[in-house]
C-alpha positions as CSV (number, residue, x, y, z in Angstrom):
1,X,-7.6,-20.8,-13.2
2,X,-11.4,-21.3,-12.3
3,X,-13.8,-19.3,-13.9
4,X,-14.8,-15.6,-12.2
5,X,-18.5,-14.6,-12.9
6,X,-20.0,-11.6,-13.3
7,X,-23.1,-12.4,-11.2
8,X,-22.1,-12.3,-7.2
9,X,-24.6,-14.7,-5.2
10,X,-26.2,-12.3,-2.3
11,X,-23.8,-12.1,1.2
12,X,-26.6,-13.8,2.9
13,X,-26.5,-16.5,0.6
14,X,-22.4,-17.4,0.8
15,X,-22.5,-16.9,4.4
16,X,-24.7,-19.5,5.2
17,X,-22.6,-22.1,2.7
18,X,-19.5,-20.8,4.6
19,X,-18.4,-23.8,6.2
20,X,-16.0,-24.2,9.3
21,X,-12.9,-26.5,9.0
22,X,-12.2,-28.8,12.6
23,X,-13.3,-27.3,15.4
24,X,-10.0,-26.2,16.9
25,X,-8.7,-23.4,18.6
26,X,-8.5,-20.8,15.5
27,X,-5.7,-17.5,15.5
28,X,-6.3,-14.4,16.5
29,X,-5.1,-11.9,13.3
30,X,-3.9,-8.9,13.2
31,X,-3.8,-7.3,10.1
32,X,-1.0,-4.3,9.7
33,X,-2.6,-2.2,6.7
34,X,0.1,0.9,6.3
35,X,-0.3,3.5,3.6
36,X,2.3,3.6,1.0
37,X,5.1,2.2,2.4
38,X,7.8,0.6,-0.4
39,X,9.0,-2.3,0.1
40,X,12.7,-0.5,-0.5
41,X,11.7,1.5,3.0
42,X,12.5,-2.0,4.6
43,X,15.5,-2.8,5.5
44,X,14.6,-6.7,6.1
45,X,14.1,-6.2,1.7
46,X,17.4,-4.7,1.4
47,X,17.1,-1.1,2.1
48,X,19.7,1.2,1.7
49,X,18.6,4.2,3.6
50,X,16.8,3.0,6.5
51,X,16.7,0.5,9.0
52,X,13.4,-1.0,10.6
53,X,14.7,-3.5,13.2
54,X,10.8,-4.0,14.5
55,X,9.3,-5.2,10.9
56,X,13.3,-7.0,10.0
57,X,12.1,-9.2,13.6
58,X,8.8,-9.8,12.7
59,X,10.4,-11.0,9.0
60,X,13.5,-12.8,10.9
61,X,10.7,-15.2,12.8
62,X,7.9,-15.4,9.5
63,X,7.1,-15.8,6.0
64,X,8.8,-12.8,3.5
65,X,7.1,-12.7,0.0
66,X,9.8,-11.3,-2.2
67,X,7.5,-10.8,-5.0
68,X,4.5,-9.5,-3.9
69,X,2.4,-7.5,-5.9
70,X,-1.1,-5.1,-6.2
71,X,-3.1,-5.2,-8.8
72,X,-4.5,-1.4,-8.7
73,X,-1.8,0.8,-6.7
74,X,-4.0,3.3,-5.7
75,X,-5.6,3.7,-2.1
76,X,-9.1,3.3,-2.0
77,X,-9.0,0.4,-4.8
78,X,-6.2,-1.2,-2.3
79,X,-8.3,-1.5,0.2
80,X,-11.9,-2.5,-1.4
81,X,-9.2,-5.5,-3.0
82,X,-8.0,-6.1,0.4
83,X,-11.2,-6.9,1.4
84,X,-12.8,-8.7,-1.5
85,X,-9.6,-10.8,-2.7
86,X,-11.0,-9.0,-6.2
87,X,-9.3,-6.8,-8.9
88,X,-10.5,-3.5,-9.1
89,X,-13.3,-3.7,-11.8
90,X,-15.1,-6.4,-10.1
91,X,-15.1,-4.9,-7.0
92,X,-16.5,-1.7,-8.1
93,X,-13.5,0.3,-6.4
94,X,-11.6,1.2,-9.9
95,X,-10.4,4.7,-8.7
96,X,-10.4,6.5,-5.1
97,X,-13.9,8.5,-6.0
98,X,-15.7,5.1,-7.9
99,X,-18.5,3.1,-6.2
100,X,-17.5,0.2,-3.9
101,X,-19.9,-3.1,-4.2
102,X,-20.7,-3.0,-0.7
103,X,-22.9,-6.0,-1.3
104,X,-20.2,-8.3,-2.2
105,X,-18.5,-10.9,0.6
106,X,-15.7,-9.4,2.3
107,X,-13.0,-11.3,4.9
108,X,-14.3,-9.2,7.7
109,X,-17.9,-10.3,6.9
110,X,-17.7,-13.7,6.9
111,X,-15.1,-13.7,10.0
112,X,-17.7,-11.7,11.6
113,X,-20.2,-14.3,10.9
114,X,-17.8,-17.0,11.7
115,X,-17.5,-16.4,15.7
116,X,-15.1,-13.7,15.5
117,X,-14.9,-10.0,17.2
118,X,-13.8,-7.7,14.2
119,X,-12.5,-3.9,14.3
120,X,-11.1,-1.7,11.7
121,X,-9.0,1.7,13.4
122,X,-7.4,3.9,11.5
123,X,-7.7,4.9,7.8
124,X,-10.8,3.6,5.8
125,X,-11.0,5.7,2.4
126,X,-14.1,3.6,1.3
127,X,-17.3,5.6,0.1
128,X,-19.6,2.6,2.0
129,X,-19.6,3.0,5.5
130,X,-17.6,0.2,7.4
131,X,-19.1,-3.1,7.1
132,X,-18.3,-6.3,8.9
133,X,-16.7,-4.7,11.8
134,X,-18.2,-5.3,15.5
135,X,-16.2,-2.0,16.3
136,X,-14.8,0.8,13.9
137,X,-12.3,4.3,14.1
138,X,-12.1,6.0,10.7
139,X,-9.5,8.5,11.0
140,X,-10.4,12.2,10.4
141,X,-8.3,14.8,9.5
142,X,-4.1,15.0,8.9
143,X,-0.9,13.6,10.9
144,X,-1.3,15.6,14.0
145,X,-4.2,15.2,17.3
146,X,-6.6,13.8,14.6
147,X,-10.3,13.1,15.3
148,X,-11.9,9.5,14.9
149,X,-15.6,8.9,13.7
150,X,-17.0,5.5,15.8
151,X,-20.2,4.4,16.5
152,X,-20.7,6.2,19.3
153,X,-19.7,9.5,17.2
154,X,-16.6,11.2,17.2
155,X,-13.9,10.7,19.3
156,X,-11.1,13.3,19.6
157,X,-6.9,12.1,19.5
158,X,-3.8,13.7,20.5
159,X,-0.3,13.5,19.3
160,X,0.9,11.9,16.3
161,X,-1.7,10.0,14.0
162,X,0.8,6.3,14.4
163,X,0.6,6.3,18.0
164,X,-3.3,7.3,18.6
165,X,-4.1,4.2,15.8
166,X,-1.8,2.8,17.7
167,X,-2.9,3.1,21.3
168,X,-6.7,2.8,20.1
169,X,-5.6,-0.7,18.5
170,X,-4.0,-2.2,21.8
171,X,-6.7,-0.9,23.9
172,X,-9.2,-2.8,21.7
173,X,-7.5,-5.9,21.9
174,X,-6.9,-5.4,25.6
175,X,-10.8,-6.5,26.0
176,X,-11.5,-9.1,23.7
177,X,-12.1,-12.4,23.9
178,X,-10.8,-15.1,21.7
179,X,-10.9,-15.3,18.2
180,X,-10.5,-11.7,17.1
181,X,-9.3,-9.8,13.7
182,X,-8.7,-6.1,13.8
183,X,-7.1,-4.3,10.9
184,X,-4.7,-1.8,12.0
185,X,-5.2,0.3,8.9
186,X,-2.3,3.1,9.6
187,X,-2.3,6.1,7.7
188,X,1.3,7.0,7.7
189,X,3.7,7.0,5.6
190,X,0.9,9.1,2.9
191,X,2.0,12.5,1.6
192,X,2.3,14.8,3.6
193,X,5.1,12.9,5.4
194,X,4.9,14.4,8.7
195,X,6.4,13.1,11.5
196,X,6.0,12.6,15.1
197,X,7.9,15.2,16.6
198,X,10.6,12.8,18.5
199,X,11.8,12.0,14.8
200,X,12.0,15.5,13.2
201,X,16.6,15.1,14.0
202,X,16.2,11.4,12.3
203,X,18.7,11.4,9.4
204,X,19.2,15.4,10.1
205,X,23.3,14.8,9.6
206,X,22.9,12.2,6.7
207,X,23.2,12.1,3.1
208,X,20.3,9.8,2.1
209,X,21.8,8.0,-1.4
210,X,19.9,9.2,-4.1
211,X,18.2,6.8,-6.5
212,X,19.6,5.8,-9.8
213,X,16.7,7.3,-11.5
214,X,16.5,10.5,-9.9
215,X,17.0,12.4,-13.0
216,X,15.0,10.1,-15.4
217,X,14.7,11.7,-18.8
218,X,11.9,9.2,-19.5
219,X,13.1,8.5,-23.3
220,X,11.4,5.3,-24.5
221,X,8.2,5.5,-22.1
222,X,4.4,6.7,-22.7
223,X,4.2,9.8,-23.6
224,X,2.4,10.7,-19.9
225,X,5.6,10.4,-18.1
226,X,7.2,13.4,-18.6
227,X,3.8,15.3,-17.8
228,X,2.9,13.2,-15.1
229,X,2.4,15.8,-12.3
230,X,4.3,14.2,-9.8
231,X,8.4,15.1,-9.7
232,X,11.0,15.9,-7.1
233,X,12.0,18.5,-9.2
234,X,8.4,20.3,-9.7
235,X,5.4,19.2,-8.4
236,X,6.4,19.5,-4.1
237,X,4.4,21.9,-2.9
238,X,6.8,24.3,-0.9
239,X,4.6,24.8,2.6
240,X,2.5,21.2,2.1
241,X,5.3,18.8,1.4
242,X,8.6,20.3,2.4
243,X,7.7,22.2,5.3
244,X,8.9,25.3,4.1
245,X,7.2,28.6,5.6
246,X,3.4,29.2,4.7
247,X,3.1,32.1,1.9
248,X,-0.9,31.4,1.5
249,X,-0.8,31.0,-2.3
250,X,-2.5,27.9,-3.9
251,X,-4.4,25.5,-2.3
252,X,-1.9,23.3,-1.3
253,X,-0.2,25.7,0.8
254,X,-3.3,27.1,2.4
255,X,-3.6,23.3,3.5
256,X,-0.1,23.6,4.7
257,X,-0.9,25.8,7.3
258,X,-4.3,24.0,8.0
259,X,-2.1,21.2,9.1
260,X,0.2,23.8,11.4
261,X,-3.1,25.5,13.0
262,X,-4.3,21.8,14.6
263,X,-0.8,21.7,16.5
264,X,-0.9,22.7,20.1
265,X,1.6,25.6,21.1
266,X,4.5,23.3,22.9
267,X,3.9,20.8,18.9
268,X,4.3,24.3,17.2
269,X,7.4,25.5,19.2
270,X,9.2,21.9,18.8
271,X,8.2,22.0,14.6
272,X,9.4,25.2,14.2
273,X,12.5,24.8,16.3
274,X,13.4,21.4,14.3
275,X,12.5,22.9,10.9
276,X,13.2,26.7,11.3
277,X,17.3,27.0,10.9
278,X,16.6,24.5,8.0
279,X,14.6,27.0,6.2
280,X,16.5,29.9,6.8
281,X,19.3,27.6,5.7
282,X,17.4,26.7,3.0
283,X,16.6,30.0,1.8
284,X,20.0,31.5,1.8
285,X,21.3,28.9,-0.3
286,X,19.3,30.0,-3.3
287,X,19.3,26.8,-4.9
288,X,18.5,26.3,-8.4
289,X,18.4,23.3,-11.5
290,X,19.5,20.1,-10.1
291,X,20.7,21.3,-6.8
292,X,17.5,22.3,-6.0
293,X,15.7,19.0,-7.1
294,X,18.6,17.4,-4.7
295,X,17.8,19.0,-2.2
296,X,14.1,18.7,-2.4
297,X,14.9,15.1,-2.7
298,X,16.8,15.4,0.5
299,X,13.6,17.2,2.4
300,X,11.2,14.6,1.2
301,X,13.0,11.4,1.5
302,X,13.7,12.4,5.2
303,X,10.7,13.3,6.7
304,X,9.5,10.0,4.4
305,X,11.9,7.6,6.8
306,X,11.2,10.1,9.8
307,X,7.6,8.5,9.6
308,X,8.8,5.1,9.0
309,X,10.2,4.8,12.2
310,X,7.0,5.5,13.8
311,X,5.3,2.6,11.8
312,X,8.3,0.5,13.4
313,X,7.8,1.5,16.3
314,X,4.0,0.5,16.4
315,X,4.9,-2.7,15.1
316,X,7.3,-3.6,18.2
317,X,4.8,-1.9,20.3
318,X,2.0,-4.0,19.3
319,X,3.9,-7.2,19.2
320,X,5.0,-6.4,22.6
321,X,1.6,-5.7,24.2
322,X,0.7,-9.4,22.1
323,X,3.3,-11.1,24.5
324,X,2.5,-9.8,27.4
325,X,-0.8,-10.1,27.4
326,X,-0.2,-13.7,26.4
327,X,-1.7,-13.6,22.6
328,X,1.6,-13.8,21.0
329,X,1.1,-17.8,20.3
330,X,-1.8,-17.7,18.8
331,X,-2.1,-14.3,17.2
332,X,-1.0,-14.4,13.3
333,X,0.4,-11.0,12.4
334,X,0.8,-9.5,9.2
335,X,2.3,-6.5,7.8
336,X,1.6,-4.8,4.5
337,X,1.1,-1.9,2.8
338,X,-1.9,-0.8,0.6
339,X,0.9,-0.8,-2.5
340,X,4.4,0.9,-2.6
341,X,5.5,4.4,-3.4
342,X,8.7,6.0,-5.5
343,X,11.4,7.1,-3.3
344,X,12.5,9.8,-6.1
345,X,12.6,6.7,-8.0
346,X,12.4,8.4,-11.7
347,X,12.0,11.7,-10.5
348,X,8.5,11.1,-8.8
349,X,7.0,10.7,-5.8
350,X,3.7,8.9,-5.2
351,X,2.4,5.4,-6.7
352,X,-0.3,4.6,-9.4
353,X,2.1,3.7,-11.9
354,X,3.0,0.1,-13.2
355,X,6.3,0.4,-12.8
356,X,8.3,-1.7,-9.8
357,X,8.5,0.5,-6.9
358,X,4.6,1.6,-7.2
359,X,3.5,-1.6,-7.9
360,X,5.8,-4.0,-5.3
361,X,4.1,-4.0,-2.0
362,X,6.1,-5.7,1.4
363,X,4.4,-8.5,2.8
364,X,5.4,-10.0,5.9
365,X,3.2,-13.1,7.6
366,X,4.3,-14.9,11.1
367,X,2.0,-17.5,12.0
368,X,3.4,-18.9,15.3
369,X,4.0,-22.5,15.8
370,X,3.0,-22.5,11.9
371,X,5.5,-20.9,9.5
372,X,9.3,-22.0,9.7
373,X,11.4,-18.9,11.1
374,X,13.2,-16.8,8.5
375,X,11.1,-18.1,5.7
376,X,11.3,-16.4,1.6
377,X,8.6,-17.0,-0.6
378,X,9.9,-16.0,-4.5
379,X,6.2,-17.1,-6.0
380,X,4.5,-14.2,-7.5
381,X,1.5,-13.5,-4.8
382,X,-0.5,-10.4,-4.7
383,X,-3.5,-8.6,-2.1
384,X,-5.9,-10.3,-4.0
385,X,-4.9,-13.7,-2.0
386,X,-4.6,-12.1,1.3
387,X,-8.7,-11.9,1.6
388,X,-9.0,-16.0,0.9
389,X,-5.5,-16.2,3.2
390,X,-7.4,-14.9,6.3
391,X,-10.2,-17.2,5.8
392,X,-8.2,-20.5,5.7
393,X,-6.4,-19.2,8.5
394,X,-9.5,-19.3,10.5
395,X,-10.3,-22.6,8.9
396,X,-12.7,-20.8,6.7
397,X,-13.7,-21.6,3.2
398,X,-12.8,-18.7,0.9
399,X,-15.8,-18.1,-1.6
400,X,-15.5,-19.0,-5.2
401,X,-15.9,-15.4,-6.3
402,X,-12.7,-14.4,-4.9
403,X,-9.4,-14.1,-7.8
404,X,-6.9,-14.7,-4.9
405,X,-5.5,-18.1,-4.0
406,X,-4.7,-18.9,-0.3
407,X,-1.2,-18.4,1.0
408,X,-1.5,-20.6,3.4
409,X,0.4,-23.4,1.3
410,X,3.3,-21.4,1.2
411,X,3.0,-20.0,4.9
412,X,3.5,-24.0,5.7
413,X,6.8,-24.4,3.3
414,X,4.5,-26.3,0.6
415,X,4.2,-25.5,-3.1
416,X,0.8,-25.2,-4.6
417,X,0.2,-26.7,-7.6
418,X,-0.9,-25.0,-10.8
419,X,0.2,-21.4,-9.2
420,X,0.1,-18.6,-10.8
421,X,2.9,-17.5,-13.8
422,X,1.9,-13.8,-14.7
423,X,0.2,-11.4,-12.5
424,X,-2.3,-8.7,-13.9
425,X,-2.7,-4.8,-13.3
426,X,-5.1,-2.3,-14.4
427,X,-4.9,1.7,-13.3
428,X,-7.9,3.6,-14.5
429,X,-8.4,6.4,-12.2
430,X,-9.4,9.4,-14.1
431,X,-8.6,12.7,-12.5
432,X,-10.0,16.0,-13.6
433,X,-6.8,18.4,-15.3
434,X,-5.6,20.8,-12.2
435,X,-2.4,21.6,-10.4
436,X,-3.3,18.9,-7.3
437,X,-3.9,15.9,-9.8
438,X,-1.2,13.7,-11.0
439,X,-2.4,12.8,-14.0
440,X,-1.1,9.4,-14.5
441,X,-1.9,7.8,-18.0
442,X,-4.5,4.7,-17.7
443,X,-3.2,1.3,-17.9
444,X,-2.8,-2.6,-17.7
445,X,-0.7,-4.8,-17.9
446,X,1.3,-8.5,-17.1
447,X,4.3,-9.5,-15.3
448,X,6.1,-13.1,-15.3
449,X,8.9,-13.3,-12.9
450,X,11.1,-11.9,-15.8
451,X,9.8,-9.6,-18.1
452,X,7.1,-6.6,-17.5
453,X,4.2,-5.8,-20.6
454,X,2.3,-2.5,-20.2
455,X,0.1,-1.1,-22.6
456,X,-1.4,2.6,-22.2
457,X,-4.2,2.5,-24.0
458,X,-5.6,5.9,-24.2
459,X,-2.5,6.9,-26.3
460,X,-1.8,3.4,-27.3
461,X,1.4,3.2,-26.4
462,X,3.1,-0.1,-25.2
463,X,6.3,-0.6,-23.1
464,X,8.5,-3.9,-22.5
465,X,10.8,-4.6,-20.0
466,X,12.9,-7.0,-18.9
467,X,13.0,-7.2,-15.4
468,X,16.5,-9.6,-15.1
469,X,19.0,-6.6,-17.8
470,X,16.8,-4.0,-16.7
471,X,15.3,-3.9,-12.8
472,X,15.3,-0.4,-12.9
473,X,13.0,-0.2,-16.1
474,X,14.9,2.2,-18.5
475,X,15.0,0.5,-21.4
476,X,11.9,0.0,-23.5
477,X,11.9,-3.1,-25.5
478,X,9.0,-3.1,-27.1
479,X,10.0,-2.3,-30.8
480,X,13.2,-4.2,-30.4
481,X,12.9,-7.1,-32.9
482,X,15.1,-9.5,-30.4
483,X,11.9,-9.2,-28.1
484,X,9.3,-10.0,-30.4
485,X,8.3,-13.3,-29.5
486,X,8.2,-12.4,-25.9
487,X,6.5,-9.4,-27.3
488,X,3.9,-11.9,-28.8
489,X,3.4,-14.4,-25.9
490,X,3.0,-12.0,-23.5
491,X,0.4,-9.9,-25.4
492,X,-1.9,-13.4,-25.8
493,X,-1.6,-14.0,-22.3
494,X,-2.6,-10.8,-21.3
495,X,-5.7,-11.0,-23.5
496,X,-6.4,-14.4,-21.5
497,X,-5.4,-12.3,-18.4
498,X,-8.5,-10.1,-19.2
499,X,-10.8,-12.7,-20.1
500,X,-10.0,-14.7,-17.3
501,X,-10.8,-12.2,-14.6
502,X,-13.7,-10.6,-16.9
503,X,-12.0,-7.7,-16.9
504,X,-13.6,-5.4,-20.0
505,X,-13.2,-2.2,-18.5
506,X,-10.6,-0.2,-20.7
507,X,-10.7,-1.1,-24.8
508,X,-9.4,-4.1,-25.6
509,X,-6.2,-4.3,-28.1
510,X,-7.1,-7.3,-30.1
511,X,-8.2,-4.6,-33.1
512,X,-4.7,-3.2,-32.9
């Protein structure tokens, strides 16, 4: 692994070494950034309750990596690391409210530099302004005729927040000349889980499985699991997440009808219409205990998939318009999410955790004429190689700073040498104790293709798992003395883990 230093050379300075490969035609790239979306929403990774036939395509004719992986699964961190091909702490970006090194060299820069038009539309969650970007459309307000800040000023939307990205993305690319990148930075599928209203009957007359986990009792983990403030069973707010009628107490269901006030009257009558006999339903049930947690479950999980299918749908839209318009065969697209999200997975909703269905993010890359149709990559990869990945694409040399590798290698059916054996993860977000945090415990940790290492360290606590007896992650193996020399290995390679990528944020364990 080469070395990482803690002093950055200026952006000035690295562009003008960035050096241009052949002078060739280079790939458009469109980069399809979605918010939260679990790999085990994806039916092309082996979904169970939903189907996306637009992402499966885009899947059937590129590269799938199997294994891919964040290193921070958090939103704003996602994003600065998306950018950077850098773990959290060296980008500045350790937790949604922390200070982004605006300074540092990003992919956008440097394509930017490099001949090509940029854009960023949709979500941005970055405390610097956008940077690198010919043309920019933050997203401003919630899922429904949202307003867009540009550099002209604000811009008003209407309809559902995944078609106006949408539409604002395809009309961008409608005008631009060759190369281009624009990230298509979707806000969807992010609590509140709203969706547009042709999908509110989705799954209406289905049973969604539940997941095995559902009613995790959390024995063996860190002490913080059990509080985390994040359940099924608890932690929904009735009006804000499950659509339930608006009694004005608590924040969270003031916001609730926040979001129904910026609904036109014909968006109102087709909400309440779709949602109204469920409630009344709902309400004379009377549910209580576990039959209640099922059927919050139930609510959530559906209006969950209900805005999947609108982020499939933009992805056959946009690779539609690419055809037509004649881009398709040399426009690389690529779909991911900003990290992945539990499905009721132990009792929770949300992300930040270590654990597999948080941390697992899909990644789907077709490169035209490139990448071999149907293609699975198994390697351990993660979104700090998709910022030195966009540069070689544009036959661009990454910059040294970067932690990611290129994925171009694997893209073409080759094998790097020397790659990577263990990936590393570090949550630090600290949120101030109320009823709207979740309160996830700090942590970091390694995983090897087989076996998951996590140590808490505010509580010192550490958890083992292995990932080939155990995929769902119920049994802690960290005391059990068959697992002690994996136990040992894996604790020294995490200490090189953190010494490697300068990471000295969080105390160390050595003194332990």
């Amino acid at each position: 692994m080469p070395p990482f230093f803690k002093s950055f050379p200026t952006v000035v300075g690295l562009l003008a070494a960035t050096l241009v490969f052949a002078d060739t035609a280079r790939p458009n790239l469109v980069v399809i950034f979605v918010d939260d979306h679990a790999q085990h929403a994806i039916s092309a990774y082996g979904s169970t309750i939903n189907r996306t036939p637009h992402i499966d395509q885009l899947a059937a004719e590129g590269v799938r990596f199997n294994q891919s992986f964040v290193g921070n699964a958090i939103c704003g961190p996602s994003r600065a690391t998306l950018l950077t091909g850098l773990h959290s702490h060296a980008n500045g970006q350790t937790g949604n409210r922390s200070r982004f090194r605006d300074e540092l060299p990003t992919f956008a820069k440097t394509l930017q530099a490099n001949g090509y038009d940029t854009a960023v539309i949709g979500k941005w969650h970055l405390p610097t302004p956008p940077n690198g970007f010919d043309h920019w459309a933050i997203k401003r307000g919630g899922y429904y005729n949202s307003a867009f800040e540009t550099p002209n000023g604000r811009e008003s939307s209407s309809g559902h927040v995944t078609d106006a990205i949408t539409r604002q993305s395809i009309d961008w690319m409608t005008h631009r000349k060759n190369p281009f990148m624009i990230w298509i930075s979707q806000s969807a599928v992010h609590r509140v889980w709203a969706p547009a209203l042709r999908h509110l009957d989705h799954y209406e007359q289905q049973t969604i499985p539940e997941p095995e986990t559902l009613f995790d009792s959390y024995s063996g983990k860190n002490t913080g699991a059990s509080t985390a403030q994040m359940t099924i069973a608890r932690d929904l707010f009735p009006a804000y997440d499950l659509m339930l009628p608006v009694t004005g107490e608590g924040i969270l269901d003031r916001a609730g009808q926040r979001m129904l006030d910026t609904f036109t009257p014909e968006q109102r009558a087709r909400w309440d219409a779709a949602f109204g006999p469920r409630n009344r339903a709902f309400a004379e049930a009377d549910l209580r205990g576990d039959a209640l947690t099922r059927w919050n479950y139930q609510r959530y999980i559906k209006n969950y998939l209900r805005c999947v299918d609108g982020l499939d749908e933009s992805v056959g839209e946009i690779r539609d318009f690419l055809k037509n318009a004649g881009l398709d065969r040399n426009t690389i697209v690529v779909y991911t999410s900003d990290q992945g999200f539990f499905l009721g997975d132990h009792g929770w909703y949300d992300k930040r955790w270590m654990y597999e269905e948080a941390f697992r993010t899909p990644l789907i890359i077709h490169w035209p004429g490139v990448n071999s149709p149907g293609t699975q990559v198994e390697a351990l990869v993660q979104n700090i190689d998709l910022a030195p990945t966009f540069l070689e694409m544009a036959q661009i040399h990454s910059h040294a700073t970067m932690h990611g590798r290129s994925l171009v290698p694997w893209i073409r059916g080759q094998r790097p040498e020397h790659w990577r054996e263990a990936l590393y993860y570090h949550y630090q977000m600290i949120e101030p104790a109320s009823r709207t945090s979740h309160l996830v415990a700090r942590h970091y940790g390694i995983r090897t293709q087989y076996h998951k290492l996590i140590y808490f360290y505010d509580s010192k606590e550490w958890e083992l798992y292995d990932l080939l007896s155990d995929p769902r992650e119920v049994l802690n193996q960290y005391k059990n003395p068959l697992y002690q020399p994996i136990v040992r290995d894996l604790r020294t390679r995490l200490a090189q883990l953190r010494e490697d990528y300068q990471d000295d944020t969080g105390p160390s364990f050595r003194s332990e």
